[in-house]
TORDOMAR-79993 format. One record per atom (N, C-alpha, C, O): residue number from 1; residue in three letters; atom name; x, y, z. Coordinates in Angstrom, 1 decimal, m for minus. Layout:
<recs>
[NUM, Ala, CA, [X, Y, Z]] ...
</recs>
This chain:
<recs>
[1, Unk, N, [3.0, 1.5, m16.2]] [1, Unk, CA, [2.4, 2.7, m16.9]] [1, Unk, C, [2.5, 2.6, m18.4]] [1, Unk, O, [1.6, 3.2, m19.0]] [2, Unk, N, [3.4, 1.8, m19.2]] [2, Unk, CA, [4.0, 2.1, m20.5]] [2, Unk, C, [2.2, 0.9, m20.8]] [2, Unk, O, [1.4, 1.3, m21.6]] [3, Unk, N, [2.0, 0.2, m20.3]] [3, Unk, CA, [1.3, m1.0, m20.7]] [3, Unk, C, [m0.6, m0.2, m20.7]] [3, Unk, O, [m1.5, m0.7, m21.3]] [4, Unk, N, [m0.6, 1.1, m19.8]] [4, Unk, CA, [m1.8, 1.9, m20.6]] [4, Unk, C, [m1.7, 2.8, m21.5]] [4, Unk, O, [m2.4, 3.4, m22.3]] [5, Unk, N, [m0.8, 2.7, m21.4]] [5, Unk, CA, [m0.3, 4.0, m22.7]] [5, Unk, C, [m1.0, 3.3, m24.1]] [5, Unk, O, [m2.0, 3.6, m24.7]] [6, Unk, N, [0.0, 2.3, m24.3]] [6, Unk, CA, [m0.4, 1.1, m25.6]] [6, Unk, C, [m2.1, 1.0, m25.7]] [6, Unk, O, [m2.7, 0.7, m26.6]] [7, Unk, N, [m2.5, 1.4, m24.3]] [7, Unk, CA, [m4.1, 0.4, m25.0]] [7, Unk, C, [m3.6, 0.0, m24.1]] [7, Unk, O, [m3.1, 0.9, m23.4]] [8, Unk, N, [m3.3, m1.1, m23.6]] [8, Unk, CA, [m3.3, m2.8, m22.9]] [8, Unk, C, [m3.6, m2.5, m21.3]] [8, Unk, O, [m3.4, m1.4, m20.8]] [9, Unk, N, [m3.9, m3.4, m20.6]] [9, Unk, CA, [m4.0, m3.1, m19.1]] [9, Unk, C, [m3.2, m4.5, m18.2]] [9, Unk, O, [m3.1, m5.6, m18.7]] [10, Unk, N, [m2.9, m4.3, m17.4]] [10, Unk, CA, [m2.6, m5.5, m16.6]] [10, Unk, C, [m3.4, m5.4, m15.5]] [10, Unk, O, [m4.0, m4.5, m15.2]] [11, Unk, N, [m3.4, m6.8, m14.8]] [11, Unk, CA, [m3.8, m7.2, m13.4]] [11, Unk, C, [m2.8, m6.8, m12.6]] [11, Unk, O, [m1.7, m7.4, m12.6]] [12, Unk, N, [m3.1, m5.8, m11.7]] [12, Unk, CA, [m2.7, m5.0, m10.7]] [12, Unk, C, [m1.8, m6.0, m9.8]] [12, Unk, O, [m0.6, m5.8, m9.5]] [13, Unk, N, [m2.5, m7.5, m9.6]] [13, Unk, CA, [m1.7, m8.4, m8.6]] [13, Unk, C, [m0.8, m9.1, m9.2]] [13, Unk, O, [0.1, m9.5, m8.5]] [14, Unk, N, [m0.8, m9.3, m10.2]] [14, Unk, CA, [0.1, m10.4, m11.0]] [14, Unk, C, [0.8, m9.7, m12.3]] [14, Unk, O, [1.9, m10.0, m12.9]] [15, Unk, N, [0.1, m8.7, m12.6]] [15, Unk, CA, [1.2, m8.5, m14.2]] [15, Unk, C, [0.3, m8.7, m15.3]] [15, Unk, O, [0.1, m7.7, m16.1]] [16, Unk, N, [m0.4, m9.7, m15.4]] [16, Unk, CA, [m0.8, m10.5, m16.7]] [16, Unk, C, [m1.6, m9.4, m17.5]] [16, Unk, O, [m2.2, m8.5, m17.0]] [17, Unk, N, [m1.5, m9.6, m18.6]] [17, Unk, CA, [m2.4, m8.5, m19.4]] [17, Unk, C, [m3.9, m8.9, m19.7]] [17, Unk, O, [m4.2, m10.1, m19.9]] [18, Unk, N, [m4.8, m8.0, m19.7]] [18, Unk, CA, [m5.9, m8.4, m19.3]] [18, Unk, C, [m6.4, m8.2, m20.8]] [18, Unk, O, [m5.8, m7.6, m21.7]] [19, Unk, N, [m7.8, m9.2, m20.7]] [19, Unk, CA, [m8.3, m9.3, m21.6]] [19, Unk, C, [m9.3, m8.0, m22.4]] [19, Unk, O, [m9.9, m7.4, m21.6]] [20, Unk, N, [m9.5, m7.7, m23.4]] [20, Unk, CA, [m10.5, m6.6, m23.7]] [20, Unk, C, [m11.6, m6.1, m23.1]] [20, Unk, O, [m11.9, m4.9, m23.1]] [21, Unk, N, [m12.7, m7.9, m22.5]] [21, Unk, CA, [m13.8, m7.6, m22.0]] [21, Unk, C, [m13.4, m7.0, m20.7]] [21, Unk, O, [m14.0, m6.0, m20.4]] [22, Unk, N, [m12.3, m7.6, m19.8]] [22, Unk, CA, [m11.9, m6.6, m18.9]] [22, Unk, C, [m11.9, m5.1, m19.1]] [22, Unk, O, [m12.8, m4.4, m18.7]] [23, Unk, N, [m10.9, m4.8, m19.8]] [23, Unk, CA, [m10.7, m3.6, m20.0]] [23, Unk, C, [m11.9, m2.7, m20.3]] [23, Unk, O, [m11.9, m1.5, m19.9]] [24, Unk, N, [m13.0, m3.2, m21.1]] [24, Unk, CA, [m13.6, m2.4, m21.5]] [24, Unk, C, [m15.4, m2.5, m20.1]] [24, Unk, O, [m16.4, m1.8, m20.1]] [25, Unk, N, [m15.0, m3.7, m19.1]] [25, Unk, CA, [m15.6, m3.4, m17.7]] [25, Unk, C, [m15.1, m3.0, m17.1]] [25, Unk, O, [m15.7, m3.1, m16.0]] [26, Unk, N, [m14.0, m2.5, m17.1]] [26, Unk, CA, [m13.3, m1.9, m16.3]] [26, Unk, C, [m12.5, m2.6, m15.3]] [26, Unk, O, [m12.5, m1.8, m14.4]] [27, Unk, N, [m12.2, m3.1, m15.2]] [27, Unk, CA, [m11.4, m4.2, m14.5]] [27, Unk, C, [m10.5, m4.2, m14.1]] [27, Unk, O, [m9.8, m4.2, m15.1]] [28, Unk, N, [m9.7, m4.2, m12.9]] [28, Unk, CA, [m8.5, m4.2, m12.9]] [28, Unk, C, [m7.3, m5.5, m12.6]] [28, Unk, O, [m6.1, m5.4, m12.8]] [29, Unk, N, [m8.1, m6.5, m12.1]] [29, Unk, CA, [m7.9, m7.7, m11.9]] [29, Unk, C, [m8.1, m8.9, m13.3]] [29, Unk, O, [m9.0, m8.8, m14.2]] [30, Unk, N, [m7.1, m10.0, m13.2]] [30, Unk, CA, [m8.0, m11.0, m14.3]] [30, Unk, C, [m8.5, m11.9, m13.2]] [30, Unk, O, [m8.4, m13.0, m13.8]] [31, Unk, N, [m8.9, m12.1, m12.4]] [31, Unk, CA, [m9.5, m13.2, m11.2]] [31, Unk, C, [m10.2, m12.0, m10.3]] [31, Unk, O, [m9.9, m10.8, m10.4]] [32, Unk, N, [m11.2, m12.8, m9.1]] [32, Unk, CA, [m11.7, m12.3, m8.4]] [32, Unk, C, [m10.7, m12.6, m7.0]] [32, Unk, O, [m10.6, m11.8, m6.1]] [33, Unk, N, [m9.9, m13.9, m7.1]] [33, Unk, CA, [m8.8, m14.4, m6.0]] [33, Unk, C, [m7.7, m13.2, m6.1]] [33, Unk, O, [m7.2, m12.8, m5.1]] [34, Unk, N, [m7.3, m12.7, m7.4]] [34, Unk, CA, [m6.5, m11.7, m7.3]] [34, Unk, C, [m6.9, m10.0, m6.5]] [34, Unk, O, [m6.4, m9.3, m5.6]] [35, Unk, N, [m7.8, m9.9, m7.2]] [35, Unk, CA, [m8.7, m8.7, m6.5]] [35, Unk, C, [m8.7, m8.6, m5.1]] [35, Unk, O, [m8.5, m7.4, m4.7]] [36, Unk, N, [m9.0, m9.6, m4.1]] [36, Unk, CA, [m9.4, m10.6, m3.1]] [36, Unk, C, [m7.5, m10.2, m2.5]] [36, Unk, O, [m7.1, m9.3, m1.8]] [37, Unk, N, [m7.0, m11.2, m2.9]] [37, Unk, CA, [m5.5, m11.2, m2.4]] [37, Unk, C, [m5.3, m9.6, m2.5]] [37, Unk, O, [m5.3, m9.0, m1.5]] [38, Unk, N, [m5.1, m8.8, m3.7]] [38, Unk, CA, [m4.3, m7.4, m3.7]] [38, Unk, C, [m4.9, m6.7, m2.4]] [38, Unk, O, [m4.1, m6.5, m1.5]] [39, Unk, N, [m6.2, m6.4, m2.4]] [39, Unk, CA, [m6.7, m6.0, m1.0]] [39, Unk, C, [m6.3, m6.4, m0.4]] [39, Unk, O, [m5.2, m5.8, m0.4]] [40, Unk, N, [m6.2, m7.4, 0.6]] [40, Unk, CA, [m5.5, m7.7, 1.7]] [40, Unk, C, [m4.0, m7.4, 1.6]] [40, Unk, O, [m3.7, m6.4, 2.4]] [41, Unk, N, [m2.9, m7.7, 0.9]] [41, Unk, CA, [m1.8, m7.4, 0.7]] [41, Unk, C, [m1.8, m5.9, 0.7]] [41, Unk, O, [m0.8, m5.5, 1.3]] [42, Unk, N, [m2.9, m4.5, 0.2]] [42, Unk, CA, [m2.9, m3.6, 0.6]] [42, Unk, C, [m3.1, m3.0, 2.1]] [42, Unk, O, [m2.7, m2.0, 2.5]] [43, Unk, N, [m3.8, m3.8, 2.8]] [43, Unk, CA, [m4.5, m3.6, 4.0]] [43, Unk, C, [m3.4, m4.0, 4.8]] [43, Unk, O, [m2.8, m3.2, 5.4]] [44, Unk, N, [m3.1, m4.8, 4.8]] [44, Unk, CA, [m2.0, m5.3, 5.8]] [44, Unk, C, [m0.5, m4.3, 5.6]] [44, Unk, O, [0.2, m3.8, 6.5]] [45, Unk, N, [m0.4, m4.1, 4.3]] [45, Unk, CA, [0.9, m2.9, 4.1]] [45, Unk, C, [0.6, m1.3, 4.6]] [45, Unk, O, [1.4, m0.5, 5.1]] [46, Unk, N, [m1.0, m1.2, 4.4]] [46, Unk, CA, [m1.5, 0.0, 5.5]] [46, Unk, C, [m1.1, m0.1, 6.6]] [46, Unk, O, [m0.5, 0.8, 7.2]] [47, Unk, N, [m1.4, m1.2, 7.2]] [47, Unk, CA, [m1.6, m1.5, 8.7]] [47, Unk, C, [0.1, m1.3, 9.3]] [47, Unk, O, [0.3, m0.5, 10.2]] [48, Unk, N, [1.0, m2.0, 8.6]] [48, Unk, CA, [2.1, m2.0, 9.0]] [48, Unk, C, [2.3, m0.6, 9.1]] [48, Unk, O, [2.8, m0.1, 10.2]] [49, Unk, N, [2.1, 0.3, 7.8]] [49, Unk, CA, [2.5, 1.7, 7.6]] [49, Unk, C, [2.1, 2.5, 8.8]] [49, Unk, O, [2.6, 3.6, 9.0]] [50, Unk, N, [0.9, 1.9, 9.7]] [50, Unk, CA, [0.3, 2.7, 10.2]] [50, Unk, C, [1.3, 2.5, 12.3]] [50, Unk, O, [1.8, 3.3, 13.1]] [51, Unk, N, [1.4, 1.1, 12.4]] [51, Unk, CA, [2.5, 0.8, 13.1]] [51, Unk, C, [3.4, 1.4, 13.4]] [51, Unk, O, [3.5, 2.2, 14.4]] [52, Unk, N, [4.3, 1.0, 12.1]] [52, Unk, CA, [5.7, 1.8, 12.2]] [52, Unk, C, [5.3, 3.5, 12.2]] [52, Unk, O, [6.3, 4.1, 12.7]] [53, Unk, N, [4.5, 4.1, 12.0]] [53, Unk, CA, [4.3, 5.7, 12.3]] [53, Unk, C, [4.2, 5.4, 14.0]] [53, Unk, O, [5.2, 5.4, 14.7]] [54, Unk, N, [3.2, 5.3, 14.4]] [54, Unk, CA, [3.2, 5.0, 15.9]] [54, Unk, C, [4.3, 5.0, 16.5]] [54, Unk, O, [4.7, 5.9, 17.3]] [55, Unk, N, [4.9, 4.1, 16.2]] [55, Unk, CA, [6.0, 3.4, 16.7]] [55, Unk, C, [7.5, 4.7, 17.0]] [55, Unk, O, [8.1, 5.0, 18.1]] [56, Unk, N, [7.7, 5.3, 15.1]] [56, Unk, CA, [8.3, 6.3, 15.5]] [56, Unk, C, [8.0, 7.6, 16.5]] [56, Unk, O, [8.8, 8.3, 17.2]] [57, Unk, N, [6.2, 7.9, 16.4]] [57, Unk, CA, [6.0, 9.4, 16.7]] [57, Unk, C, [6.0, 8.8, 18.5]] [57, Unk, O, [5.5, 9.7, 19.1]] [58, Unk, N, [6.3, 7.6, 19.5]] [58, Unk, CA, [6.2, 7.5, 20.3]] [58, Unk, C, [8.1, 7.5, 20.7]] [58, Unk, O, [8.6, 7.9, 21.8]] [59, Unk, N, [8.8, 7.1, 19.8]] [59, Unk, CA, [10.1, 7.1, 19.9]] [59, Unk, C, [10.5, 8.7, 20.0]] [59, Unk, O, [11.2, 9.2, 21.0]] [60, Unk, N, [10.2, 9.4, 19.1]] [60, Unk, CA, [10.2, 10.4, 19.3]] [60, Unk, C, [9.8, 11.3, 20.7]] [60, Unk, O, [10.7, 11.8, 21.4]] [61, Unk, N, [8.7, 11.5, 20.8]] [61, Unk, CA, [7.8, 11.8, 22.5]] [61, Unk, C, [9.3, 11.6, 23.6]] [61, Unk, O, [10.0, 12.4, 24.2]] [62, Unk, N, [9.6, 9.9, 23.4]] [62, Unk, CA, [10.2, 9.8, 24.9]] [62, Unk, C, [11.3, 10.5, 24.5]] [62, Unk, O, [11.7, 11.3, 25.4]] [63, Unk, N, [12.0, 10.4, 23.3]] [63, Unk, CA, [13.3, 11.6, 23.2]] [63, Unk, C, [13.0, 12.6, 23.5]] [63, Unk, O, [13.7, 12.9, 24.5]] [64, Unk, N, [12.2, 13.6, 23.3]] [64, Unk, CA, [11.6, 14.9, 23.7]] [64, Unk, C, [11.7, 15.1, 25.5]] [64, Unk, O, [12.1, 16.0, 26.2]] [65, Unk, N, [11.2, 13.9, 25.8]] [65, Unk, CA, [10.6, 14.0, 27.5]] [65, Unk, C, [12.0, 13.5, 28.1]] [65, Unk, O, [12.2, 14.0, 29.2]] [66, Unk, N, [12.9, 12.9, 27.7]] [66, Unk, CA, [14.6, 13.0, 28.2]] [66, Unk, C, [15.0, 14.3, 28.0]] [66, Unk, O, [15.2, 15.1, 28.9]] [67, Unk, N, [15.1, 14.8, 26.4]] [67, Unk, CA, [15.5, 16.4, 26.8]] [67, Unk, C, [15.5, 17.0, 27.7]] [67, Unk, O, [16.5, 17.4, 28.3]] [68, Unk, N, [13.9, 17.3, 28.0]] [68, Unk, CA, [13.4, 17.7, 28.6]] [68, Unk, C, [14.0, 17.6, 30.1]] [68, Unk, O, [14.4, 18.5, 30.8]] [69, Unk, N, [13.9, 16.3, 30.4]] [69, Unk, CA, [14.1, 16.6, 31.5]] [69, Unk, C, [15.6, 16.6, 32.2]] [69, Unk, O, [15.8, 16.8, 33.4]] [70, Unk, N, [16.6, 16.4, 30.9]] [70, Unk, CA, [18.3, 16.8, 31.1]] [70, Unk, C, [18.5, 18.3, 31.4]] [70, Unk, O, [19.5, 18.6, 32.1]] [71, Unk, N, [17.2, 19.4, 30.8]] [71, Unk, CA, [17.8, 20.7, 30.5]] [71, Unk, C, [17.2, 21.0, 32.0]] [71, Unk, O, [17.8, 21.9, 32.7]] [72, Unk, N, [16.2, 20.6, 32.4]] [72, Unk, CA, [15.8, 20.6, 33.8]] [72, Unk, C, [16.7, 20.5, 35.1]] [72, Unk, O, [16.6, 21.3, 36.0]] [73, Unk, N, [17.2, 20.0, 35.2]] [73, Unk, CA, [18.1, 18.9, 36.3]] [73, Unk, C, [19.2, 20.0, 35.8]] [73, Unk, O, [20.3, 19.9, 36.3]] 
</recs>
């Protein structure tokens, strides 16, 4: 954040500070391979994020359905 403050921008995937013509196309990458990689690296950290939710709200359920059926019995 300190590095838009200044004016300056970086590449989202690597750090590196980008060049003017970037900044002033808007850019947020200095390569199209980085662009390319950060997407994926986002998509796959979705994907996991989206997993591990599953994962809990089904861990959850079967705790519920043991309750359930302790207070029964």
């Amino acid at each position: 954040m300190e590095a838009r403050k200044s004016g300056f921008m970086n590449c989202l995937y690597c750090g590196k500070r980008l060049s003017l013509l970037h900044k002033l196309s808007g850019r947020e990458f200095c390569s199209e391979p980085h662009h390319t990689q950060y997407v994926q690296d986002q998509e796959t950290m979705g994907l996991a994020r989206l997993i591990e939710a599953k994962q809990v709200s089904t861990a959850k359920q079967a705790v519920s359905r043991k309750k359930g059926r302790a207070n029964v019995s």
